[in-house]
C-alpha positions as a Markdown table, in Angstrom:
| # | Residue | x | y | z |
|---|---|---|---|---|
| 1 | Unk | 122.9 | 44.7 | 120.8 |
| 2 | Unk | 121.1 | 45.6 | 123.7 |
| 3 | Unk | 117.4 | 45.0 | 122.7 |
| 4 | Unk | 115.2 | 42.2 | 124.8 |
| 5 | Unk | 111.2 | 41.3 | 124.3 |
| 6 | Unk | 111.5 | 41.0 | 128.1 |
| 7 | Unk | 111.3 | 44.2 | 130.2 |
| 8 | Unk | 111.0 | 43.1 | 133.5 |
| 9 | Unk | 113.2 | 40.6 | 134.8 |
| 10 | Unk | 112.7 | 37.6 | 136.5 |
| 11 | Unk | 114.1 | 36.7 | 139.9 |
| 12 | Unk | 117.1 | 35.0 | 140.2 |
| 13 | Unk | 120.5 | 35.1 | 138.9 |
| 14 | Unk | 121.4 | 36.5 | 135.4 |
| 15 | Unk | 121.3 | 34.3 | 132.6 |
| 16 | Unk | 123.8 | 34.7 | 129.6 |
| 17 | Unk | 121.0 | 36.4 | 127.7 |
| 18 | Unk | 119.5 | 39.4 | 130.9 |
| 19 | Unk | 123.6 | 39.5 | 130.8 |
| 20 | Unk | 124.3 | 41.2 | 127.5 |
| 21 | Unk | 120.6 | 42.8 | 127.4 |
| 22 | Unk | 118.6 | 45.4 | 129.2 |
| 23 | Unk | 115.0 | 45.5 | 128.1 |
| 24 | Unk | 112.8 | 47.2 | 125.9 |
| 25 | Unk | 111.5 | 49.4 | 128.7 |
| 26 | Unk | 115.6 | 50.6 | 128.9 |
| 27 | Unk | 115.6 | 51.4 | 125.1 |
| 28 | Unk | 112.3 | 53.6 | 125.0 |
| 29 | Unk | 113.1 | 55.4 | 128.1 |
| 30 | Unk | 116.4 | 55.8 | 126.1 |
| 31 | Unk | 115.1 | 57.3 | 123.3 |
| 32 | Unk | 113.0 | 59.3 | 125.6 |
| 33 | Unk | 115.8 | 60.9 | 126.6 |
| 34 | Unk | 117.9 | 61.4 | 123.4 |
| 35 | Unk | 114.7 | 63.2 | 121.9 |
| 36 | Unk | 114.1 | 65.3 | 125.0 |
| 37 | Unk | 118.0 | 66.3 | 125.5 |
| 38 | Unk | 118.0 | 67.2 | 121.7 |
| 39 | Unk | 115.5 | 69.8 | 123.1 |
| 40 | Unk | 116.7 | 70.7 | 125.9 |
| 41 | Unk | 120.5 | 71.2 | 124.7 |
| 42 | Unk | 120.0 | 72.9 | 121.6 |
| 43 | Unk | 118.8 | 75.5 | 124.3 |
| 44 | Unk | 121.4 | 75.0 | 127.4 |
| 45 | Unk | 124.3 | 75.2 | 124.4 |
| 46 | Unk | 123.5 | 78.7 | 123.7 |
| 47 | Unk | 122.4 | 80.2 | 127.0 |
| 48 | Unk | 126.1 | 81.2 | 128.2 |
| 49 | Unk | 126.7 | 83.3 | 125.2 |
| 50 | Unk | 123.4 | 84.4 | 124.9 |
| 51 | Unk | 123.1 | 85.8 | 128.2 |
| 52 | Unk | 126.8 | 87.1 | 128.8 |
| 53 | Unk | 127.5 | 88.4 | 125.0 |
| 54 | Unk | 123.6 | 89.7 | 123.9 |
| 55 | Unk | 121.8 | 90.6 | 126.9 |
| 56 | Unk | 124.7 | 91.7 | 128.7 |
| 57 | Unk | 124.4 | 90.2 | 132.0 |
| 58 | Unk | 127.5 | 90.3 | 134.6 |
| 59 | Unk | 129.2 | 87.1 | 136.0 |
| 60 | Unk | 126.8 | 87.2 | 139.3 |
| 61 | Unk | 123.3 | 87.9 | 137.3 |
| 62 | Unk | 125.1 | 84.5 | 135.1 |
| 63 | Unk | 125.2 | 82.5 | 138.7 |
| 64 | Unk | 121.7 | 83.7 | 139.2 |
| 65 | Unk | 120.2 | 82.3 | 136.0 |
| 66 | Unk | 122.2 | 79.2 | 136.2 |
| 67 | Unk | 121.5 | 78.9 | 139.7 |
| 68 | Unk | 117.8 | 78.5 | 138.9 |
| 69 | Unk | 118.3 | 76.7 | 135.7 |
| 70 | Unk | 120.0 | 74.2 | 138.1 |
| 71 | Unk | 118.1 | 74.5 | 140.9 |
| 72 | Unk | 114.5 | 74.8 | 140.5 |
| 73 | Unk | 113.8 | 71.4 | 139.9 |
| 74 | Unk | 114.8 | 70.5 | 143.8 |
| 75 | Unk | 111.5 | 72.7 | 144.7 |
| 76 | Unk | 109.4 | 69.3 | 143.1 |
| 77 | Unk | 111.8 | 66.5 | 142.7 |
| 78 | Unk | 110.7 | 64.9 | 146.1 |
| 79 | Unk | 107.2 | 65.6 | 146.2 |
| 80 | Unk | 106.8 | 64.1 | 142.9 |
| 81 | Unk | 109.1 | 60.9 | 143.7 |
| 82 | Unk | 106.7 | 60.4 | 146.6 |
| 83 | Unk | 103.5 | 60.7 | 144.7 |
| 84 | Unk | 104.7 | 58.7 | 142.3 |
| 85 | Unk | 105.8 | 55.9 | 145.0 |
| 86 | Unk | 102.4 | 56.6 | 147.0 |
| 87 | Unk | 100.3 | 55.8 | 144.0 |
| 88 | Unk | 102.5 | 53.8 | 142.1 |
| 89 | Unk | 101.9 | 56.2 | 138.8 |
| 90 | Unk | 105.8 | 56.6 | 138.0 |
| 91 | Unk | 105.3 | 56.7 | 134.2 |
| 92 | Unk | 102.3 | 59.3 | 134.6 |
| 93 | Unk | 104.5 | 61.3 | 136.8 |
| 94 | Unk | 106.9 | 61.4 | 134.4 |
| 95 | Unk | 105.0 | 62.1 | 131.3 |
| 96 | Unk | 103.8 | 65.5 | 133.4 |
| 97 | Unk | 107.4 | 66.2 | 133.9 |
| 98 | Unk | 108.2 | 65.8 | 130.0 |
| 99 | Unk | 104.8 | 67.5 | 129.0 |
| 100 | Unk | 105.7 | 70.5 | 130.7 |
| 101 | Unk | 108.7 | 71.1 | 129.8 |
| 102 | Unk | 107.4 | 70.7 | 126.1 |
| 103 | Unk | 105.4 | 73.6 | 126.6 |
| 104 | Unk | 108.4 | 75.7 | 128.1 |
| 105 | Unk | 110.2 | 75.5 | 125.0 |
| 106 | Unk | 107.5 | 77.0 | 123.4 |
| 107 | Unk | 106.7 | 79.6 | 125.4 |
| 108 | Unk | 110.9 | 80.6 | 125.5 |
| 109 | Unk | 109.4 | 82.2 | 121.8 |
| 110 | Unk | 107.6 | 84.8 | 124.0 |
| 111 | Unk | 110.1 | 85.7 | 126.6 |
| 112 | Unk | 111.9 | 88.7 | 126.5 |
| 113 | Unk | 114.8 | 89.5 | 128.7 |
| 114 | Unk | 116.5 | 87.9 | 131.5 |
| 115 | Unk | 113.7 | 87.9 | 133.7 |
| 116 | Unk | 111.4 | 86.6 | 131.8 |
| 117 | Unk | 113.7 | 84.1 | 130.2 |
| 118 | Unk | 114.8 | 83.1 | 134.0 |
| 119 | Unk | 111.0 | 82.4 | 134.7 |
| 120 | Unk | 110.6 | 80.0 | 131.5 |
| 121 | Unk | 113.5 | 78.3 | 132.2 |
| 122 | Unk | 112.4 | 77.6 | 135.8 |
| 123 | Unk | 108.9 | 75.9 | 134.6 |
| 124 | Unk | 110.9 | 74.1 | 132.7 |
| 125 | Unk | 113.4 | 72.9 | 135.1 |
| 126 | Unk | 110.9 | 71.9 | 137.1 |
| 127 | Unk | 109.3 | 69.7 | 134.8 |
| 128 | Unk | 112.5 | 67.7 | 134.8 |
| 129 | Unk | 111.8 | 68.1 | 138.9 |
| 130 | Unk | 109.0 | 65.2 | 138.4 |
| 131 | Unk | 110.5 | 63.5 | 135.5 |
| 132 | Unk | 114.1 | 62.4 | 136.6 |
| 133 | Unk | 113.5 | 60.0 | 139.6 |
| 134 | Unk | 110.3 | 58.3 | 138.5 |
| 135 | Unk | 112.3 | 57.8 | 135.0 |
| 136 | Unk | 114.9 | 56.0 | 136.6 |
| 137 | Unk | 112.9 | 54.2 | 139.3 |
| 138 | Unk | 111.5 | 52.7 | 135.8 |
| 139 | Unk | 115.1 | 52.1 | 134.4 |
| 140 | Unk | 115.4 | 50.2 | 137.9 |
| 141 | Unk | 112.5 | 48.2 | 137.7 |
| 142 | Unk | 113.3 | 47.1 | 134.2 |
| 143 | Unk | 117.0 | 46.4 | 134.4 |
| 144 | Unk | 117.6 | 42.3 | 135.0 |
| 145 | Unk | 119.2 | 41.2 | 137.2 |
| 146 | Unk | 122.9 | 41.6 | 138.2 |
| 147 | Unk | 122.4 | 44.7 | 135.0 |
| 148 | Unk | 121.5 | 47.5 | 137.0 |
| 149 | Unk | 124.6 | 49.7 | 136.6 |
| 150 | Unk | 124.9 | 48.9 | 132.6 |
| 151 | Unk | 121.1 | 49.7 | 132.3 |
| 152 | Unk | 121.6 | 53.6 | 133.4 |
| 153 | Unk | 124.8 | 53.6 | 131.7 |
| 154 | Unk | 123.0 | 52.7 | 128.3 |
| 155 | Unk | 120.2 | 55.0 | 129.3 |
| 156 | Unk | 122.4 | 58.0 | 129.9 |
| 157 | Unk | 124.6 | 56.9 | 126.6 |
| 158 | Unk | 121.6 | 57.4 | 124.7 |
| 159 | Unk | 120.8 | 60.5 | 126.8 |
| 160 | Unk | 124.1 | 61.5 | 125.8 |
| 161 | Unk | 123.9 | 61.0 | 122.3 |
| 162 | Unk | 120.6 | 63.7 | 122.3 |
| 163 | Unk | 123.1 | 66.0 | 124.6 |
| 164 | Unk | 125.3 | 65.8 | 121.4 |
| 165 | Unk | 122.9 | 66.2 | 118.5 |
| 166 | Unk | 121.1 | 69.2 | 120.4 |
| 167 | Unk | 124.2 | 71.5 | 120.2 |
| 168 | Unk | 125.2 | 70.5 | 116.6 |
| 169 | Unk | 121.9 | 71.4 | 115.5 |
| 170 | Unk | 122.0 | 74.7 | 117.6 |
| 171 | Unk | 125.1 | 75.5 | 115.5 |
| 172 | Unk | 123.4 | 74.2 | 112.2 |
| 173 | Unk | 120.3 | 75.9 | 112.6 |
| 174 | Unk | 122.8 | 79.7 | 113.3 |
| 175 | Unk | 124.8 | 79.1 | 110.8 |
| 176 | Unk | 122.0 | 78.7 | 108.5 |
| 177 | Unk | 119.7 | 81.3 | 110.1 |
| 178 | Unk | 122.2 | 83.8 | 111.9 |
| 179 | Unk | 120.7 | 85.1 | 114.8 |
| 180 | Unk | 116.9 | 83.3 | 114.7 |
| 181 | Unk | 116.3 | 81.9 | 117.6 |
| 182 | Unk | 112.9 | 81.8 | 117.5 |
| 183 | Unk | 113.3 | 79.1 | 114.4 |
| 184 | Unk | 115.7 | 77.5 | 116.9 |
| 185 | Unk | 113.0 | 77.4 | 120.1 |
| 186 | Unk | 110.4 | 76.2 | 117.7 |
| 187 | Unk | 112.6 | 73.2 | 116.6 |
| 188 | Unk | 113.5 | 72.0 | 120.3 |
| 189 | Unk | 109.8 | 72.1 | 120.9 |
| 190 | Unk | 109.1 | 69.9 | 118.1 |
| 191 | Unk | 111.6 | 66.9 | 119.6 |
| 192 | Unk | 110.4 | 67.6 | 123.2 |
| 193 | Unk | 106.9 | 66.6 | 121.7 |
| 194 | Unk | 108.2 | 63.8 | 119.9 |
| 195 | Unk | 110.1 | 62.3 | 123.8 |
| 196 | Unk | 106.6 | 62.7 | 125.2 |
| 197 | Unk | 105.1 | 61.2 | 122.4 |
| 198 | Unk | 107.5 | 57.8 | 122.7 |
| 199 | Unk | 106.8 | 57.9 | 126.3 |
| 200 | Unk | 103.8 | 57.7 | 126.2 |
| 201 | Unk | 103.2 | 54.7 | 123.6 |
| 202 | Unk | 106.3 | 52.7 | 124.7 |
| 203 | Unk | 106.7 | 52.8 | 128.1 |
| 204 | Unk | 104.3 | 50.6 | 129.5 |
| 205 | Unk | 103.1 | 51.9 | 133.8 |
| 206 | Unk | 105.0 | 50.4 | 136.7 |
| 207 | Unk | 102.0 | 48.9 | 139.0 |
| 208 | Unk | 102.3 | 47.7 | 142.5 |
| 209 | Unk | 102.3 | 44.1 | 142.5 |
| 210 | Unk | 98.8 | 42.4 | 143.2 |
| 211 | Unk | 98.0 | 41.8 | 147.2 |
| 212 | Unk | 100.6 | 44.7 | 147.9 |
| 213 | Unk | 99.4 | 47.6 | 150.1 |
| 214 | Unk | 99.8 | 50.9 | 148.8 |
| 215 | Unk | 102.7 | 53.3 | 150.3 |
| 216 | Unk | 101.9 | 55.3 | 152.9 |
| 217 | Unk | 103.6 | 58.4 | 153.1 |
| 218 | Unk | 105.3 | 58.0 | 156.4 |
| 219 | Unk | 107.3 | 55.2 | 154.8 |
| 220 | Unk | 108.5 | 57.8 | 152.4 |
| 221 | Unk | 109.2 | 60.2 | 155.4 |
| 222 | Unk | 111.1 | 57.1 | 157.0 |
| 223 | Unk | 114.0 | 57.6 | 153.9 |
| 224 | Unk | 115.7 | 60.2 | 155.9 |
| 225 | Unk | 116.2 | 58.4 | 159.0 |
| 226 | Unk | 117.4 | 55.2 | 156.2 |
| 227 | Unk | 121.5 | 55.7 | 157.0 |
| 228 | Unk | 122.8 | 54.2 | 153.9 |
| 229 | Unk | 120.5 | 56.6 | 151.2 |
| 230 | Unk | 120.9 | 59.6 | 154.1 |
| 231 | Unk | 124.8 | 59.4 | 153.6 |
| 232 | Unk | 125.0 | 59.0 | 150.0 |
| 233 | Unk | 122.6 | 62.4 | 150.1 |
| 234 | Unk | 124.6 | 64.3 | 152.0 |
| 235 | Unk | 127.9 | 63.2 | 150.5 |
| 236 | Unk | 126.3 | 64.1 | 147.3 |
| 237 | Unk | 124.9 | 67.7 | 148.6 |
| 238 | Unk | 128.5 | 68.9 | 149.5 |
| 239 | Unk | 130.2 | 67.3 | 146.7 |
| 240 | Unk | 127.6 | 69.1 | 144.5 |
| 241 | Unk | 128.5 | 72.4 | 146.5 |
| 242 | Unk | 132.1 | 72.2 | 145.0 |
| 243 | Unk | 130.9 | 71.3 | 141.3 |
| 244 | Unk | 131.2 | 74.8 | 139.1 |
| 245 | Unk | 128.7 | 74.5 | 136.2 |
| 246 | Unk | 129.9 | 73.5 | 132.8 |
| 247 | Unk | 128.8 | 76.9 | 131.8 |
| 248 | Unk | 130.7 | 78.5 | 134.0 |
| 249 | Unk | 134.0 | 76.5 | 133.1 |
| 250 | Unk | 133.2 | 77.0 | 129.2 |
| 251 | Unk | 133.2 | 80.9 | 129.9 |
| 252 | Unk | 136.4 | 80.4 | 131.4 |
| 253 | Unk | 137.8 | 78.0 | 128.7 |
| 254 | Unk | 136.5 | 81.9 | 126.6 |
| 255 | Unk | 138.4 | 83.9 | 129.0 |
| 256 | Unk | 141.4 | 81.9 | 128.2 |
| 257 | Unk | 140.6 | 82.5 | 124.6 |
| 258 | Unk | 140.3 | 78.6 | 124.0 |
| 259 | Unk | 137.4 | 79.0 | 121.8 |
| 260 | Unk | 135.3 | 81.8 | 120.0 |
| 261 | Unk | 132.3 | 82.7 | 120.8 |
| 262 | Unk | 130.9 | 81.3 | 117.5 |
| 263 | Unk | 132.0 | 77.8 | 118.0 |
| 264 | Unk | 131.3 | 77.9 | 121.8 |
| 265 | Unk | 128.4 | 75.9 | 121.9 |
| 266 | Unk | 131.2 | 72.5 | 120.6 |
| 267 | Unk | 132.2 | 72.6 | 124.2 |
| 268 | Unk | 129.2 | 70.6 | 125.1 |
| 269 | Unk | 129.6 | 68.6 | 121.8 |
| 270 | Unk | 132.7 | 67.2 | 122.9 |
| 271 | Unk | 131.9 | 66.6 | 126.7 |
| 272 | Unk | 128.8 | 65.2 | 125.4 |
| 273 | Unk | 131.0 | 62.4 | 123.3 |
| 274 | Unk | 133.4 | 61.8 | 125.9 |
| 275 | Unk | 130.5 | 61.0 | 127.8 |
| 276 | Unk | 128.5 | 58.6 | 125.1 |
| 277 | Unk | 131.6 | 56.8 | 125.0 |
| 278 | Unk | 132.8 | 56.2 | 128.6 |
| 279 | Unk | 129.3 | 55.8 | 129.8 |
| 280 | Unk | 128.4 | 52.0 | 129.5 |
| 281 | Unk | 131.9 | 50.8 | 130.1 |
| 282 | Unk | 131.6 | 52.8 | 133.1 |
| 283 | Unk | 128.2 | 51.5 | 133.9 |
| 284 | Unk | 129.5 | 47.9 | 133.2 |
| 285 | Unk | 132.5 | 48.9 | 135.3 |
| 286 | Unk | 130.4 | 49.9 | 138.6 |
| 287 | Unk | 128.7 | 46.3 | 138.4 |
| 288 | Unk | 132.3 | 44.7 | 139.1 |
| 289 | Unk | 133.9 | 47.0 | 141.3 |
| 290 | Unk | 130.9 | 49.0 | 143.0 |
| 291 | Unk | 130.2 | 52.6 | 142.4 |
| 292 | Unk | 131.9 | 54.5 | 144.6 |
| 293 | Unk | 135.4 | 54.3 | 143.6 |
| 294 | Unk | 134.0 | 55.0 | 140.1 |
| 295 | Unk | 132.5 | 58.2 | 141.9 |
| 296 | Unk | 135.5 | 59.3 | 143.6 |
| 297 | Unk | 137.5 | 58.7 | 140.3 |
| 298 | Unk | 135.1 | 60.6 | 138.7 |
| 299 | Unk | 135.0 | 63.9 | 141.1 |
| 300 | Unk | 139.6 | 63.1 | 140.6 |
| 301 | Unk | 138.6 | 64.3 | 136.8 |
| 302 | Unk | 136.7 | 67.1 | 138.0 |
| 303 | Unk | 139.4 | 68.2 | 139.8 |
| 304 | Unk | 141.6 | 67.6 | 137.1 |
| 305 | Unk | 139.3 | 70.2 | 134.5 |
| 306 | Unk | 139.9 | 73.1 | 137.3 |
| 307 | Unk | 143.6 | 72.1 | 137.2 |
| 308 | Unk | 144.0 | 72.6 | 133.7 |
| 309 | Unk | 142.1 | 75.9 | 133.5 |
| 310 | Unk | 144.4 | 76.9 | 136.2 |
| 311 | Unk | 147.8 | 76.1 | 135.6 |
| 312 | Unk | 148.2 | 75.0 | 132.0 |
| 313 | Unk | 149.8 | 78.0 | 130.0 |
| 314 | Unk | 148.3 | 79.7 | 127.3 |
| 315 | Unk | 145.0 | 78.7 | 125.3 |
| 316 | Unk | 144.1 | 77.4 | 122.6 |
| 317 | Unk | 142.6 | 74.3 | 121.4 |
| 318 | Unk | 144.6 | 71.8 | 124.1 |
| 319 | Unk | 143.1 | 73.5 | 126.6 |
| 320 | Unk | 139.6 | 73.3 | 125.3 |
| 321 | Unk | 140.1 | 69.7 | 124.9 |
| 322 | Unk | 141.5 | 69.1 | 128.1 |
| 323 | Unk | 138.7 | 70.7 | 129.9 |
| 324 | Unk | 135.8 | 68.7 | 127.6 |
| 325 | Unk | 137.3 | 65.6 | 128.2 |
| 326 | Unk | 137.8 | 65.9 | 132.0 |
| 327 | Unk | 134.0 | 66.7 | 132.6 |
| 328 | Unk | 133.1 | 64.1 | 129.9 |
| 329 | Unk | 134.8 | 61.7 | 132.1 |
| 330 | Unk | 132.9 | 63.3 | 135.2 |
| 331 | Unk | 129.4 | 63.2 | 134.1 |
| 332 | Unk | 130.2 | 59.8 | 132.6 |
| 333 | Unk | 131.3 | 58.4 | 136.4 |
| 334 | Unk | 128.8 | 60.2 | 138.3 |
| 335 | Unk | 125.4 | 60.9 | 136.6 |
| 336 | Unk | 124.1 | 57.5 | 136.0 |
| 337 | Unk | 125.9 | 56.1 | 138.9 |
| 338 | Unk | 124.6 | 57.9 | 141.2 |
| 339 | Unk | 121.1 | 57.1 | 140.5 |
| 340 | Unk | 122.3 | 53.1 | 139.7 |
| 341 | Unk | 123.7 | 53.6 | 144.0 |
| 342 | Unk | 120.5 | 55.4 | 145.4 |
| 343 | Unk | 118.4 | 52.4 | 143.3 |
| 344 | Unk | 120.4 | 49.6 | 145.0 |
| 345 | Unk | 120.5 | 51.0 | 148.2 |
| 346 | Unk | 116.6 | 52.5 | 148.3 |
| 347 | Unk | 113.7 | 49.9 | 149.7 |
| 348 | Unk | 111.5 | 49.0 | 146.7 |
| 349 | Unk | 108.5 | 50.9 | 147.8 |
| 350 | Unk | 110.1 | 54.2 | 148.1 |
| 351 | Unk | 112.9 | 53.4 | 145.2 |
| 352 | Unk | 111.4 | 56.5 | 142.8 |
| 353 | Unk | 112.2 | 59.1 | 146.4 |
| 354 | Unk | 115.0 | 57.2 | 147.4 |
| 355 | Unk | 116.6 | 58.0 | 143.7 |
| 356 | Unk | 115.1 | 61.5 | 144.1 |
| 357 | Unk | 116.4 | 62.5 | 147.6 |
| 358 | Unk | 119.8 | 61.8 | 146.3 |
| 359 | Unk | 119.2 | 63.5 | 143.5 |
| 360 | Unk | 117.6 | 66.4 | 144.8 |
| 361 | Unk | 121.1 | 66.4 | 147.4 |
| 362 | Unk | 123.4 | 67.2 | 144.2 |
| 363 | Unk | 121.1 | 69.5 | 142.3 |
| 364 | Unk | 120.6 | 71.4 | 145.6 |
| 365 | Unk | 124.4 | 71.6 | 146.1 |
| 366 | Unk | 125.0 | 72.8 | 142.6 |
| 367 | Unk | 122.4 | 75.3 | 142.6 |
| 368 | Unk | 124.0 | 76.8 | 145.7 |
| 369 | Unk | 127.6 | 76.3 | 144.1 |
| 370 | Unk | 126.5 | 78.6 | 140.6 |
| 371 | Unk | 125.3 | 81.6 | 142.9 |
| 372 | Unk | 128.7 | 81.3 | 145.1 |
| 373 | Unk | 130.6 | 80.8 | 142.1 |
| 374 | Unk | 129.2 | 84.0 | 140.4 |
| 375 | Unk | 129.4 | 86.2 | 143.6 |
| 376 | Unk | 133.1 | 85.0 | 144.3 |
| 377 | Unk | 134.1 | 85.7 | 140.9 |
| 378 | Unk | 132.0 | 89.4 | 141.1 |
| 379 | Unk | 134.2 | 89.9 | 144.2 |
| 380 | Unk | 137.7 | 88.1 | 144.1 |
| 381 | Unk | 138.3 | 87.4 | 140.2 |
| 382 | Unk | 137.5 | 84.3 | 138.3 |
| 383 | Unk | 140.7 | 82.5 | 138.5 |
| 384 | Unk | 140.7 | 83.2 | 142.7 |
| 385 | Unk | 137.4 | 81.7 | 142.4 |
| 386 | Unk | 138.0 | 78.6 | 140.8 |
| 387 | Unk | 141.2 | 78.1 | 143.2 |
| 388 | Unk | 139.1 | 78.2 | 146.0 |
| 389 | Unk | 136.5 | 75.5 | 144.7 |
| 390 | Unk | 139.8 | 73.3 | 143.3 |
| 391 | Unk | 141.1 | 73.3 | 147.3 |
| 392 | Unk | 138.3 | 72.5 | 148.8 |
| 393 | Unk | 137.5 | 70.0 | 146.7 |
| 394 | Unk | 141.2 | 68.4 | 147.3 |
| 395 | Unk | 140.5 | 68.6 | 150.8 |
| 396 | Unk | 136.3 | 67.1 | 151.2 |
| 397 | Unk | 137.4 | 64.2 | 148.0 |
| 398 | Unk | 139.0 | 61.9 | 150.8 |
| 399 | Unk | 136.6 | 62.9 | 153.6 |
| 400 | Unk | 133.4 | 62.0 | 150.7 |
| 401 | Unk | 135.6 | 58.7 | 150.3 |
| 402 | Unk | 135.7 | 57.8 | 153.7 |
| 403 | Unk | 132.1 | 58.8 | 154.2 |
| 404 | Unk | 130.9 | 56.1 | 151.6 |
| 405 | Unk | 133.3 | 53.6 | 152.6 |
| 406 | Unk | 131.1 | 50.3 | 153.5 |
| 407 | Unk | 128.0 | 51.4 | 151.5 |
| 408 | Unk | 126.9 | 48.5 | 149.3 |
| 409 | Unk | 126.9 | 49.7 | 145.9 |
| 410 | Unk | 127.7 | 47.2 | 143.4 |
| 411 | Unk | 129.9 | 43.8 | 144.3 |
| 412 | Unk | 131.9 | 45.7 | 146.4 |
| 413 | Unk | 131.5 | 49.3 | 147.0 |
């Protein structure tokens, strides 16, 4: 449905055809993706468990680990954005990116113990540090025109469908081979190889156009003092400070004894296909109405997960739902938009650090948010925790609203 023999559009307005289309360049990157999140999930979906129920590790150790897993990438995101911008190499920065994290998953077969598991996990986070904003300054560059918000929702629907497969296959490969998960780290490196692999024979290099000079690093620099992509950064920095980890919300969906510990890893599943299917209606969505009420409505579901856990009575499987649909909806209405928003509103020459200096806001903000999360729970409980994100997150959702207000981010953001 999707597929075009033209990657980059041509200026002007959208035809019929760049209408229902988003380029070949859109589809590889895709499957990119889906391969690499295979990977990468089969991993994430059994960390929680893994780390609370085998090694033993308290709620605040937890924030610590997922505080790195979330937030090591910020250490590189920007300097790789910029090299890739200064040298116009945004597919080699990339491939690095997706290259070492391939190795990562490998060397997760010789890690033993938190520590050392914390360190893989951190190499590997920050080889999606330079991956993720060159990736999607290419989505940008290859989207046509008027297209831009249904060619990252595509992107991340695909993405979505590897964020799926990876914990299925997690369970298969269990359920099959209880308690090998060597056999299971060996397998996630085998599809990280095969996303690099499609990378690099299907993605064809962005290069500065001919008579163009190349970026000079104060122009890159210059992106802080840019008031549109500063705001949407900041906005997304404290909005990302509020956001408790999915892991942290699936140990609480345990607490409430929503789910055993054997069927745990379906948690992602389902947010994962709440997500595939609410992501290019979404993305087609943003392109009519702008992206920040899709944002704002998406941080409402948010809200809406921490409300259930909260106040609904009891357990059991409505709860579990409840709470993966509400984040499916989340991710769905933030992930790709956010990066569609910091695209539009980034000059073309810096797009890949415009993208990433937004980016680098949220995962900054949610790095922060697991350690505060983890301490508060150590200190005041898990449930006073969670309260205390849920009201400040009532109270900073109009003030992030107001903030955007008059950003251009779509027809009319």
């Amino acid at each position: 449905m999707y597929a075009s023999v033209r990657d980059v559009p041509q200026a002007g307005a959208p035809t019929a055809r760049t209408r229902t289309r988003v380029g070949g360049t859109v589809l590889a990157l895709g499957t990119v993706s889906l391969l690499t999140d295979v990977s990468s999930e089969m991993v994430a979906a059994v960390l929680p468990v893994y780390l609370t129920l085998t090694l033993g590790l308290s709620p605040l150790a937890f924030g610590v680990v997922d505080g790195i897993y979330q937030g090591t990438s910020v250490l590189v995101r920007l300097g790789a954005a910029a090299a890739a911008d200064r040298w116009s190499r945004p597919k080699t920065t990339a491939a690095l990116g997706y290259g070492l994290s391939a190795l990562c998953k490998l060397g997760l077969l010789a890690a033993s113990g938190a520590a050392a598991l914390s360190a893989v996990l951190a190499v590997d986070r920050t080889g999606k540090g330079l991956r993720t904003a060159p990736r999607d300054a290419l989505i940008a560059a290859a989207a046509p025109a008027g297209a831009l918000g249904r060619a990252f929702g595509v992107h991340r629907a695909m993405d979505t469908t590897g964020a799926l497969l990876g914990p299925l296959l997690a369970v298969g490969l269990l359920l099959y081979l209880p308690g090998d998960y060597d056999s299971l780290f060996l397998v996630s490196a085998v599809f990280a190889v095969l996303g690099l692999a499609v990378l690099v024979t299907f993605v064809p290099e962005r290069r500065r156009a001919t008579g163009r000079p190349p970026v000079r690093w104060r122009q890159v620099a210059a992106l802080l003092g840019h008031r549109p992509v500063r705001r949407v950064a900041l906005t997304g920095a404290v909005l990302g400070l509020l956001t408790v980890t999915d892991g942290f919300l699936y140990l609480l969906v345990r607490e409430r004894e929503a789910v055993s510990a054997a069927l745990f890893p379906l948690l992602f599943v389902g947010t994962a296909a709440v997500y595939l299917v609410l992501a290019v209606p979404l993305g087609r969505l943003t392109d009519r109405v702008g992206r920040v009420p899709v944002i704002v409505a998406g941080h409402v579901a948010l809200l809406a997960a921490y409300a259930a856990l909260l106040l609904l009575p009891g357990g059991g499987p409505l709860l579990a739902g409840l709470v993966v649909a509400t984040l499916g909806v989340y991710y769905a209405a933030t992930d790709g938009v956010l990066a569609a928003l910091a695209a539009e509103l980034s000059p073309e020459d810096v797009r890949t650090s415009g993208i990433a200096l937004v980016q680098t806001a949220v995962a900054a903000g949610r790095s922060v948010s697991a350690l505060l999360f983890g301490l508060l729970w150590t200190l005041t409980g898990q449930w006073t925790a969670l309260a205390g994100f849920a009201v400040a997150l009532v109270v900073v959702l109009p003030a992030a609203l107001r903030a955007l207000r008059g950003i251009q981010g779509g027809p009319r953001a």
